[in-house]
C-alpha positions as CSV (number, residue, x, y, z in Angstrom):
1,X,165.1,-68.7,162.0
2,X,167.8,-66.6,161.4
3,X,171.4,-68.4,161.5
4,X,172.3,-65.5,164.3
5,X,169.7,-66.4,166.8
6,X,170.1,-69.9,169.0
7,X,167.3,-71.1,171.6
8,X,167.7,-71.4,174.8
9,X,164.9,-73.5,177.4
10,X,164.0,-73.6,180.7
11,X,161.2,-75.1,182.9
12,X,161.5,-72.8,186.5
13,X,157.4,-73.8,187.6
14,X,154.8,-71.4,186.4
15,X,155.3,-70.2,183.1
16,X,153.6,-67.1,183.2
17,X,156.3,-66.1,185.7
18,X,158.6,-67.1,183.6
19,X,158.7,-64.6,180.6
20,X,158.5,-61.4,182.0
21,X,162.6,-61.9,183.2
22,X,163.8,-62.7,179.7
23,X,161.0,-60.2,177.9
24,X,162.2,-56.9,176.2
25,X,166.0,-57.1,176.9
26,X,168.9,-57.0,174.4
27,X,169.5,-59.4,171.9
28,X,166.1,-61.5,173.4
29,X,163.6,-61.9,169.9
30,X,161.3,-63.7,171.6
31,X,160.0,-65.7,174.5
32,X,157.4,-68.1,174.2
33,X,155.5,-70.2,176.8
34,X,154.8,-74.0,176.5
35,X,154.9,-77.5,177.2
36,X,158.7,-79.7,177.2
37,X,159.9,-83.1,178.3
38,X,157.1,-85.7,177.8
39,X,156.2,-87.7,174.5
40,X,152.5,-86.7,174.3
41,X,152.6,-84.4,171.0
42,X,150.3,-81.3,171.1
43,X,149.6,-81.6,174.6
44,X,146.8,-79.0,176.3
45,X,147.0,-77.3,179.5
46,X,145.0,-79.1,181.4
47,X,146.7,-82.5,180.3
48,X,149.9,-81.2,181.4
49,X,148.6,-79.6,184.7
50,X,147.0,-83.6,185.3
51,X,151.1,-84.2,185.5
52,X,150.2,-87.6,183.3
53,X,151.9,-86.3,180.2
54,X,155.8,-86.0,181.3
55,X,155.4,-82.2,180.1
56,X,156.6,-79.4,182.5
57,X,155.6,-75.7,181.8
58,X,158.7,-74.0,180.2
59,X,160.2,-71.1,178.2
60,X,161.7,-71.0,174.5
61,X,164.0,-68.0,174.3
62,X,165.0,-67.4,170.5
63,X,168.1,-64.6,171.6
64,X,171.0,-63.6,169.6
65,X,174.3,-64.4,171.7
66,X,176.2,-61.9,170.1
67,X,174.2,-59.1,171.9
68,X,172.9,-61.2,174.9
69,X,175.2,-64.7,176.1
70,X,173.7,-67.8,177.0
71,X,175.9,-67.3,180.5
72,X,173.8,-64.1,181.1
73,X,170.4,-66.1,180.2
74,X,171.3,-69.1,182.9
75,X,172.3,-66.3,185.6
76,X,169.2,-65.0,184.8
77,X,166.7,-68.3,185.2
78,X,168.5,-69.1,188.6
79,X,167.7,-65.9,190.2
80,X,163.8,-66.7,189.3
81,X,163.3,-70.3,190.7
82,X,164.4,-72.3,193.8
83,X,166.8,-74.8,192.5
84,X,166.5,-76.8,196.0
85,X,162.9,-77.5,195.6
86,X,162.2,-81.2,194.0
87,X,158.3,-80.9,194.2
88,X,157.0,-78.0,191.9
89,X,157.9,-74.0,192.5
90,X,156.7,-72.5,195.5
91,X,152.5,-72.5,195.6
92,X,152.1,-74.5,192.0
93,X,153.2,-78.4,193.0
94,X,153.5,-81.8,190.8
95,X,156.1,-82.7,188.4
96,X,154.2,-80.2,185.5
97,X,155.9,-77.5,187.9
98,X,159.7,-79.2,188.3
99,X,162.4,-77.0,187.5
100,X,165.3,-77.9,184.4
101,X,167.3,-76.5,181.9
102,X,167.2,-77.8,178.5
103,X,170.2,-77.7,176.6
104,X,170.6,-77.2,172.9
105,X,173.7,-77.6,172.3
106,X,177.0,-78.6,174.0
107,X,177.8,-75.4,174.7
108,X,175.0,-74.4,176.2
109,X,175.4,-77.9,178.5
110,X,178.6,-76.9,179.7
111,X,177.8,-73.2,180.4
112,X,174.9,-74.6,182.6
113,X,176.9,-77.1,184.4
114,X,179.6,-74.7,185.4
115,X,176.8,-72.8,186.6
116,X,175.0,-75.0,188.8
117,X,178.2,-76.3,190.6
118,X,179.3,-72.9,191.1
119,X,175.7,-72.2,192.4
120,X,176.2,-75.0,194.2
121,X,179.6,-74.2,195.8
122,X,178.5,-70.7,196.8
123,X,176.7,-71.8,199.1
124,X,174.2,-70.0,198.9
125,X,171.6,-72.5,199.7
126,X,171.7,-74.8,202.4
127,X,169.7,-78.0,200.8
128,X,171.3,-79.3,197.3
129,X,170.2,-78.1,193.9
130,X,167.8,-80.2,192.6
131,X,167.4,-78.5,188.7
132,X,168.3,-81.3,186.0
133,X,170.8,-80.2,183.5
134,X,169.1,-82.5,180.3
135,X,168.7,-82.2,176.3
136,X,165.8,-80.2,174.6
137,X,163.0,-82.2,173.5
138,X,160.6,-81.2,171.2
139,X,158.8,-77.8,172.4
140,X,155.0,-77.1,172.4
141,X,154.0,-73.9,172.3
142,X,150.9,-73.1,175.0
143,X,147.6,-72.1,174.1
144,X,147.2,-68.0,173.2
145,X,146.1,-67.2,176.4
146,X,149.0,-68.3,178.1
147,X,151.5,-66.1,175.6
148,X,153.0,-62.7,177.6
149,X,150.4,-63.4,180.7
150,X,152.1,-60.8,182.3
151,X,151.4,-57.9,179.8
152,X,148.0,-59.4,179.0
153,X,146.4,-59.3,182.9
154,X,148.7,-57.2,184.8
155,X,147.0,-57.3,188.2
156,X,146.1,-61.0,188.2
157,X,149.9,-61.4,186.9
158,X,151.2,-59.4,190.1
159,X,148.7,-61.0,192.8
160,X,150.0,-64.3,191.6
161,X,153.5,-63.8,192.2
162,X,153.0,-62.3,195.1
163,X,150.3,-64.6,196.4
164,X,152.6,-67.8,195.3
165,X,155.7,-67.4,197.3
166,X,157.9,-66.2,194.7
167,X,158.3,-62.5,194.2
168,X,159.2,-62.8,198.3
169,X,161.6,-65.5,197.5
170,X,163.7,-63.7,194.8
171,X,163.4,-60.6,196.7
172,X,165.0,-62.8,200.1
173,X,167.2,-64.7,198.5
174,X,168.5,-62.7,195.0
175,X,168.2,-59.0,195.9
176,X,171.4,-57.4,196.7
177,X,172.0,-55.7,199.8
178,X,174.0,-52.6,200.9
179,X,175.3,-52.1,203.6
180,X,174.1,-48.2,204.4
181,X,177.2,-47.3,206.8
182,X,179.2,-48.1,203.3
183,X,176.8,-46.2,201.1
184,X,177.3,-42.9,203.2
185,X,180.8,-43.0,202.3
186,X,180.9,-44.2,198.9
187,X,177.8,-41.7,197.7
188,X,177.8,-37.7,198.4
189,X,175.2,-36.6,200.6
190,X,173.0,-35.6,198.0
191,X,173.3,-39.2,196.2
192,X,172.6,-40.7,199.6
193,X,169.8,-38.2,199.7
194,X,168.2,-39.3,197.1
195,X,168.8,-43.0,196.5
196,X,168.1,-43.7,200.3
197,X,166.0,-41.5,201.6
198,X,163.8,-41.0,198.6
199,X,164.6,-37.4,198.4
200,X,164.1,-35.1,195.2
201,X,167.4,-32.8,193.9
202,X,166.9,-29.2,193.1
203,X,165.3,-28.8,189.1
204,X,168.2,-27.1,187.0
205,X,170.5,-27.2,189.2
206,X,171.8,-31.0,188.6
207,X,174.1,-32.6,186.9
208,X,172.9,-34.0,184.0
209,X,169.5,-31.7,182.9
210,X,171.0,-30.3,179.9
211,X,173.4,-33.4,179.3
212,X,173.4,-34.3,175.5
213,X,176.4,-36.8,175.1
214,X,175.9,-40.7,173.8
215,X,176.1,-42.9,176.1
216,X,174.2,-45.1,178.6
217,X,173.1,-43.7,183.0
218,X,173.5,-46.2,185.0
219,X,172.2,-46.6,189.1
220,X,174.9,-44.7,191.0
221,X,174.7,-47.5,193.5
222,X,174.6,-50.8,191.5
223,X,175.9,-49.9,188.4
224,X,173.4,-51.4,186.4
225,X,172.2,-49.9,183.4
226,X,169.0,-47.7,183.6
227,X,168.8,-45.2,180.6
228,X,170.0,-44.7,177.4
229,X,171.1,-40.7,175.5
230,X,169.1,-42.3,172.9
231,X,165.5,-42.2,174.6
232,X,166.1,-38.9,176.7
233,X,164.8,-35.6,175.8
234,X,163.9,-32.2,177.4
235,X,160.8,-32.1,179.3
236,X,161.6,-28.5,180.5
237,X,161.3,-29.7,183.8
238,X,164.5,-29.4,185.1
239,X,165.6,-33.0,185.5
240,X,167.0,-36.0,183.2
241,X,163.8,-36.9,181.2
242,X,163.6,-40.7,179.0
243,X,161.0,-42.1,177.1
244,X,161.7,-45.2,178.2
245,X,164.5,-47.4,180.2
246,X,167.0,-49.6,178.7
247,X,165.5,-52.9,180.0
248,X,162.0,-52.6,181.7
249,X,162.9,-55.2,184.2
250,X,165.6,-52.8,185.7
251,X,162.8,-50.5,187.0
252,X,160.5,-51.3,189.7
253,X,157.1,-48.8,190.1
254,X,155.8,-48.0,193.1
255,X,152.5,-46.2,194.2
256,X,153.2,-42.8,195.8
257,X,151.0,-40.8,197.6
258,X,153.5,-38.3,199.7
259,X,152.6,-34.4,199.8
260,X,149.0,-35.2,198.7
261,X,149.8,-36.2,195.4
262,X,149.2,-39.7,193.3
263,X,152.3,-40.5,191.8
264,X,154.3,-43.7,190.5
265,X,157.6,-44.1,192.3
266,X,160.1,-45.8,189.8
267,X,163.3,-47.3,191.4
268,X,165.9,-49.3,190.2
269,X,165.8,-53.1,190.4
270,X,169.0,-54.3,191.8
271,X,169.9,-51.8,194.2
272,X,166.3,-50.7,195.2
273,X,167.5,-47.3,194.6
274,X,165.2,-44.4,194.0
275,X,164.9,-42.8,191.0
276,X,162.1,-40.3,190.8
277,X,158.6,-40.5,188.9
278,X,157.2,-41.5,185.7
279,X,154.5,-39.4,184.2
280,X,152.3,-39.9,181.0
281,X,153.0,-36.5,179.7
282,X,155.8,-37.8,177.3
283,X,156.5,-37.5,173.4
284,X,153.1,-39.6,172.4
285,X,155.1,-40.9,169.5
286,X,157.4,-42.8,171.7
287,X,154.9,-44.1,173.8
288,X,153.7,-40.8,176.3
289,X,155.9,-41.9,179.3
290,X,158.1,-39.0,180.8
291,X,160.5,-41.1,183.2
292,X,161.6,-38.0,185.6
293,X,165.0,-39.1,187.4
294,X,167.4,-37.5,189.2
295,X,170.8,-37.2,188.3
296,X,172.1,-37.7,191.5
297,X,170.8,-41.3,191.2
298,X,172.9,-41.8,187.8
299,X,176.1,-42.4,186.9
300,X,176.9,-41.4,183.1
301,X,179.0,-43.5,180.8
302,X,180.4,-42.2,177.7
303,X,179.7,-43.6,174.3
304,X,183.3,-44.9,173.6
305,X,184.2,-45.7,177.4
306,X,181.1,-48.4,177.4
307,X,183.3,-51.0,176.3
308,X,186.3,-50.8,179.1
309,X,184.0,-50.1,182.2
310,X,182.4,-53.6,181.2
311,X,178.8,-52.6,179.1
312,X,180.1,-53.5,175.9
313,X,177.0,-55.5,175.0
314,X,174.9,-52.5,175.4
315,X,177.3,-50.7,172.6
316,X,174.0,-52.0,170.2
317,X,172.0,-49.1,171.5
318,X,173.7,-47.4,169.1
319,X,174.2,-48.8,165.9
């Protein structure tokens, strides 16, 4: 492996659940399901689904925490699992389903302790947080079928985490909320418009159509990053076009069927903001998506401001 990259494991119940958050973002190489915590070498599915092996069903994330911190990987796993439960993860029970976080190094156990007790003095939760805090043990990787489940069978993927408990959980208990008195005077009508009320802004007459500087769009809202001057091109259209977003996980899609029409919905993760449409009328050499957004649901941030307004890390976009 190369010396840049460090590992990073975590056991938060079903592991199929469990790449999808880490998958496709900055500085994250890869993310592999498998087996963690018991002495039984080589262990199978079903062995460690018979809870008799001391196994639970984890992730290895090979990342680079130049681009991508270990702090920003723990933030992430919390907001996937309930750390209160001692008995499995929602639907999927047994000690095979337990959550924990593996440390690697002594770093890595400090930056997870802190982050537990702060979790913990939030008080966010009512009952304690269960999640052990423990060294890595040696890590099995599952068998193919099991590797990126959630690009592999889409639908079943979906149904599961729906059907489980969790995508409800991390929805009630994660997702931010706004308060939409506040929003009305923090956005302009139009941005209100749009974000809120799913509206659509005028074609060519908006801000950022014809915008051509570097730099990344972020959700007007949440501030979190969205799109990149790197994927977006004209689509003739009238609107901010991208190939692609920065980090898939930041965009929800949505089935749309106003004005008679079948359309995807795409809106933004955190702040549930909408966005506009993605089409599959895109540049086929960057994979055919055409992600139609208004620009009064972005907020532009200049190449060489990205570092003071706090998206340094992104800066890699563009090297």
């Amino acid at each position: 492996m190369n010396n840049q990259f460090e590992k990073a494991t975590f056991a938060g119940g079903c592991f199929w659940c469990m790449v999808e958050p880490f998958d496709e973002r900055p500085g994250i190489e890869q993310v592999v399901s498998g087996y963690t915590g018991g002495e039984l070498a080589n262990p199978t599915y079903e062995q460690v689904c018979s809870n008799t092996t001391g196994h639970v069903e984890a992730v290895q994330i090979t990342f680079n925490p130049s681009i991508f911190s270990y702090e920003d990987l723990v933030n992430i796993y919390w907001q996937q699992i309930d750390p209160t439960d001692e008995g499995g993860q929602f639907h999927d029970r047994g000690d095979s389903y337990k959550t924990a976080i593996f440390y690697h190094n002594e770093h890595q156990k400090n930056v997870a302790e802190k982050s537990r007790d702060n979790l913990e003095k939030s008080g966010k939760f009512k009952k304690p947080i269960v999640t052990k805090i423990i060294p890595a043990k040696p890590f099995y990787p599952a068998e193919e079928e099991h590797q990126y489940y959630y690009k592999k069978n889409q639908f079943h993927y979906k149904t599961y985490k729906k059907g489980s408990g969790r995508a409800q959980f991390i929805k009630d208990n994660w997702q931010k909320q706004f308060d939409k008195t506040e929003l009305k005077q923090k956005l302009t009508p139009e941005q209100y418009f749009v974000t809120q009320e799913n509206g659509t802004e005028q074609p060519f007459h908006n801000e950022y159509w014809e915008h051509k500087e570097e730099g990344i769009y972020v959700d007007i809202v949440s501030g979190e990053v969205l799109f990149s001057s790197k994927d977006k091109f004209d689509a003739h259209c009238g609107w901010p076009s991208f190939t692609k977003p920065v980090v898939n996980q930041q965009i929800t899609e949505h089935l749309d069927t106003s004005y008679g029409r079948i359309r995807t919905e795409v809106r933004s993760k955190d702040a549930d903001s909408h966005l506009g449409h993605v089409f599959d009328d895109g540049p086929k050499e960057h994979g055919g998506l055409r992600y139609c957004i208004n620009s009064a649901a972005l907020r532009f941030i200049k190449k060489e401001d990205m570092e003071k307004e706090g998206y340094g890390k992104y800066l890699y976009l563009f090297n």
